[in-house]
C-alpha positions as CSV (number, residue, x, y, z in Angstrom):
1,X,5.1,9.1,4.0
2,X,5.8,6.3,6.5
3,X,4.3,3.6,5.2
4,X,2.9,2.2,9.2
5,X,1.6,6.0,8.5
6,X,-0.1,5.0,5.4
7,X,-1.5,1.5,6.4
8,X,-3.4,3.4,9.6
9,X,-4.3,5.8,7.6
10,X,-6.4,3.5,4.9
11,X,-7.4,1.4,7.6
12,X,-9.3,4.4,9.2
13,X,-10.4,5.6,6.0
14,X,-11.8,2.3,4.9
15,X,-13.6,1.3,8.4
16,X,-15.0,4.9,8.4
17,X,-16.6,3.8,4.8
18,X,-17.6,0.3,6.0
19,X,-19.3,1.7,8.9
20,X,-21.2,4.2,6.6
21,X,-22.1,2.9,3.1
22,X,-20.4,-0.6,2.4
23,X,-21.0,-0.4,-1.3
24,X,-18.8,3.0,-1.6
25,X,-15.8,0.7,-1.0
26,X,-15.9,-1.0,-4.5
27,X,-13.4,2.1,-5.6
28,X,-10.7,0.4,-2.9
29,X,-10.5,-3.0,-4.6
30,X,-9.2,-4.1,-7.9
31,X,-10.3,-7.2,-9.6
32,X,-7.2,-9.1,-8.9
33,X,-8.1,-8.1,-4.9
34,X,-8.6,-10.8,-2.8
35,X,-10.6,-10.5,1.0
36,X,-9.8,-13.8,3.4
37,X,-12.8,-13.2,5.8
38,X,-13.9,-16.2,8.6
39,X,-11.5,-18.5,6.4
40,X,-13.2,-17.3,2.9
41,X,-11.0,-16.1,0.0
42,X,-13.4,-14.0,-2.3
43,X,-11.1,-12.5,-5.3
44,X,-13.0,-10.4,-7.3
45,X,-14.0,-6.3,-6.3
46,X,-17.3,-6.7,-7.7
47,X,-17.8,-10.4,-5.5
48,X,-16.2,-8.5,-2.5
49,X,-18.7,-5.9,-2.0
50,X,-21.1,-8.4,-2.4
51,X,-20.6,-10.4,0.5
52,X,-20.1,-7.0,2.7
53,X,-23.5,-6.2,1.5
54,X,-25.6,-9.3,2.8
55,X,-23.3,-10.6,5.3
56,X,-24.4,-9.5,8.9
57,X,-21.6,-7.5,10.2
58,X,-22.2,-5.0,13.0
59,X,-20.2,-1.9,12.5
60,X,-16.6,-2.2,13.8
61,X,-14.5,0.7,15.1
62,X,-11.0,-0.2,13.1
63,X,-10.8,-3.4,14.9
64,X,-8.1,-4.9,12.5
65,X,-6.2,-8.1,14.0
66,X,-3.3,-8.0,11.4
67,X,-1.4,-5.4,9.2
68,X,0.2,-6.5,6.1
69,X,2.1,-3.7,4.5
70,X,3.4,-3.8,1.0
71,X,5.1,-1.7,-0.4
């Protein structure tokens, strides 16, 4: 699969999940994940989901302002 492909795939697969039930993306992440969110670095799956869970975020339709893709 192309891997542009791939990356728009996940990225409408993990918004559709974040727009749903935030604590059903915990499978996504690893430990050694890290999420850079409004200048944050949170490493960590488990500390991940928990700042998607109490911060206030309004649902977002796949609004995604950069695409890293590695391969």
């Amino acid at each position: 699969m192309d891997p542009d492909a791939l990356a728009e795939a996940f990225i409408e697969h993990y918004y559709s999940i974040f727009n749903s039930n935030r604590a059903n993306l915990g499978s996504l992440y690893q430990e050694l994940s890290m999420l850079t969110f409004e200048g944050l670095k949170i490493q960590e799956a488990q500390r991940i989901i928990s700042l998607l869970l109490i911060a206030n975020h309004q649902d977002l339709l796949g609004v995604c302002s950069s695409l890293l893709v590695v391969v």
